[in-house]
C-alpha positions in Angstrom: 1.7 -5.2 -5.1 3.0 -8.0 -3.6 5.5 -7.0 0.2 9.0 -7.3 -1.1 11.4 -7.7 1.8 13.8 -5.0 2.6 16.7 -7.8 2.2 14.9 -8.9 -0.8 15.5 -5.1 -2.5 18.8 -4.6 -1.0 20.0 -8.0 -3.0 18.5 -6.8 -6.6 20.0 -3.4 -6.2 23.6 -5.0 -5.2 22.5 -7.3 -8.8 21.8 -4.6 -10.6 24.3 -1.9 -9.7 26.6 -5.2 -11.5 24.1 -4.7 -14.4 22.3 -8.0 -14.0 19.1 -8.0 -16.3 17.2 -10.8 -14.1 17.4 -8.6 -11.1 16.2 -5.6 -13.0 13.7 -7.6 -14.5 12.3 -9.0 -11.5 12.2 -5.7 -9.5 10.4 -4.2 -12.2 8.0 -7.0 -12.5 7.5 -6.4 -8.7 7.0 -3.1 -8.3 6.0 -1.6 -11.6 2.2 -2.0 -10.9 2.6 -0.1 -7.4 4.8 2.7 -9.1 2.2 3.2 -12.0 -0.8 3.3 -9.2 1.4 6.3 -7.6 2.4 8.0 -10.7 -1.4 8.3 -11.6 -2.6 9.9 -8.3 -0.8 12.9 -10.2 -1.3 12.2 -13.8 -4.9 10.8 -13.7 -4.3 9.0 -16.8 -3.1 5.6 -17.1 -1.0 5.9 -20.2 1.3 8.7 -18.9 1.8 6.8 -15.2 3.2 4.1 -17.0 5.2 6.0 -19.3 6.5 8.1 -16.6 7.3 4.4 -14.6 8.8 3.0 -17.4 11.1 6.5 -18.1 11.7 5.8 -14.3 13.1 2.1 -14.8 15.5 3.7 -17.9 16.7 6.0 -15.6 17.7 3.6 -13.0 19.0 0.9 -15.7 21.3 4.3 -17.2 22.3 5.1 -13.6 22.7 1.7 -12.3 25.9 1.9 -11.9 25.7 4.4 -9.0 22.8 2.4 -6.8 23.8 2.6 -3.1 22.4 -0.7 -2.2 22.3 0.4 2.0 20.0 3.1 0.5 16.7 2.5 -0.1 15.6 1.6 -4.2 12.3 1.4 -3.5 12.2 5.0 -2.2 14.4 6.3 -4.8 12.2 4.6 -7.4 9.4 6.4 -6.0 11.1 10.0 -5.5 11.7 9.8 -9.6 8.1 9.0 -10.5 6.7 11.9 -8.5 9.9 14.2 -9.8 8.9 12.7 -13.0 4.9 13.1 -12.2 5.1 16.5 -11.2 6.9 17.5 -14.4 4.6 15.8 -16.5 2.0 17.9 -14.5 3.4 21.5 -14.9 3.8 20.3 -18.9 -0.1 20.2 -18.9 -0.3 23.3 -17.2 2.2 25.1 -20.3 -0.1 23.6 -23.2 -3.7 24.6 -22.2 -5.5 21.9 -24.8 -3.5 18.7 -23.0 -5.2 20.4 -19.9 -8.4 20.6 -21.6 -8.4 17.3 -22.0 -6.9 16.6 -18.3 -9.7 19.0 -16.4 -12.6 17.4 -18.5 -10.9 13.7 -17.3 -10.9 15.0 -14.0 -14.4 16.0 -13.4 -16.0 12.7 -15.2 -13.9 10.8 -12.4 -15.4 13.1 -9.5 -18.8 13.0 -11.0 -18.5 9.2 -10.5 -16.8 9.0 -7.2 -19.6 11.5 -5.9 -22.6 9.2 -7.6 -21.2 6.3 -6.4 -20.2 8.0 -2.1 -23.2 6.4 -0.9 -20.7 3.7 0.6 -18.5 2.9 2.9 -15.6 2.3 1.1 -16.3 5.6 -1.5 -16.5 7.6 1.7 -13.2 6.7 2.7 -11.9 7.5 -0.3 -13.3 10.9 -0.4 -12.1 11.3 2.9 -8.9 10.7 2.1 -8.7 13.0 -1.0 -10.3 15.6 1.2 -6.7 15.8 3.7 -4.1 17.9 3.2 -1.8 17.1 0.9 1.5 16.2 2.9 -0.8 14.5 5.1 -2.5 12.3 2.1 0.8 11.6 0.8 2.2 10.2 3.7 -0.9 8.6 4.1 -1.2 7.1 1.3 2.6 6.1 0.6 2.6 4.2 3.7 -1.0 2.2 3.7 -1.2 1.8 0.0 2.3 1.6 -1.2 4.2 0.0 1.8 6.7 2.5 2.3 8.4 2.5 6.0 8.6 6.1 7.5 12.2 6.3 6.2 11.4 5.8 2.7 8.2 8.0 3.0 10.3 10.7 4.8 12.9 10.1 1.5 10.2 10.5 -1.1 8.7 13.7 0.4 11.4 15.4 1.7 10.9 15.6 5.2 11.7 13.8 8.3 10.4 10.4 9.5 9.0 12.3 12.5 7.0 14.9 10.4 5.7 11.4 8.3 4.9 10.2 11.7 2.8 13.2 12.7 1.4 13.4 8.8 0.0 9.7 9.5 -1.3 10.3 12.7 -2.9 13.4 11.6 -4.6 11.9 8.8 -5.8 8.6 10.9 -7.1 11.1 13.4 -9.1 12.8 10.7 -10.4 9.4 9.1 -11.8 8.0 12.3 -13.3 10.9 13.2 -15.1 11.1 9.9 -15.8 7.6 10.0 -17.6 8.0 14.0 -19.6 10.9 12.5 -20.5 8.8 9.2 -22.1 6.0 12.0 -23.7 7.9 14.0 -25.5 10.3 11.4 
């Protein structure tokens, strides 16, 4: 996903909250491939991360009218799709062939993350799935997605100090994972 300027944000959500379509267009042009990448950490399935990120857009579009342009959109954005992920999760949980499906999807992707951990770059990612969860999240939000601590802190709940002390946490952990993986 290409780094949007905070400015650059700000300006399409003052467009859209006037229900400009070009705006809305091009911020979901620019951040509709990161938002699907998020919603399927949770979802595991392509299909229903971008249906979840396009449900996400209609709800922004219905509600534009109430956009806070000195708030972040970006975190907003991503506080629906993991409201909206997490849903979608405990609906698999209520209908047990959907999760079927989901827990058989699950363990074909670990089978080939674990045949394929004999590099670097696998390892990481295994180390990374291996932190705790608040810690991942913060992790991830921040190197993968581009979120600032105040938009992480937004998505998650929490404050930008306990993102801080996530992120630190978690780079701790992954260097000292990596040091081990060099010298053994």
């Amino acid at each position: 996903m290409k780094d949007i300027d905070h400015e650059h944000i700000r300006q399409w959500s003052e467009a859209i909250r006037q229900s400009d379509r070009n705006a809305f267009d091009d911020l979901f042009r620019h951040l509709y491939p990161g938002l699907v990448h998020f919603a399927m950490r949770f979802t595991k399935q392509k299909p229903a991360a971008c249906d979840i990120v396009q449900d996400t857009f209609v709800i922004l579009w219905s509600k534009r009218e109430e956009i806070d342009p000195e708030q972040s959109l970006k975190a907003y954005l991503f506080k629906i799709v993991k409201n909206r992920s997490l849903n979608w999760l405990n609906k698999q949980v209520n209908n047990s062939e959907p999760l079927e499906d989901h827990m058989l999807h699950l363990v074909s992707d670990s089978e080939q993350t674990n045949s394929s951990a004999e590099t670097l770059s696998s390892n990481f990612k295994n180390w990374i799935e291996e932190l705790p969860v608040r810690q991942r999240e913060a992790f991830e939000l921040s190197r993968f997605d581009g979120l600032n601590h105040d938009e992480i802190a937004n998505v998650m709940n929490v404050s930008p100090k306990t993102v801080n002390n996530h992120i630190v946490a978690a780079l701790s952990t992954l260097r000292d994972r990596y040091n081990h993986y060099k010298q053994g």
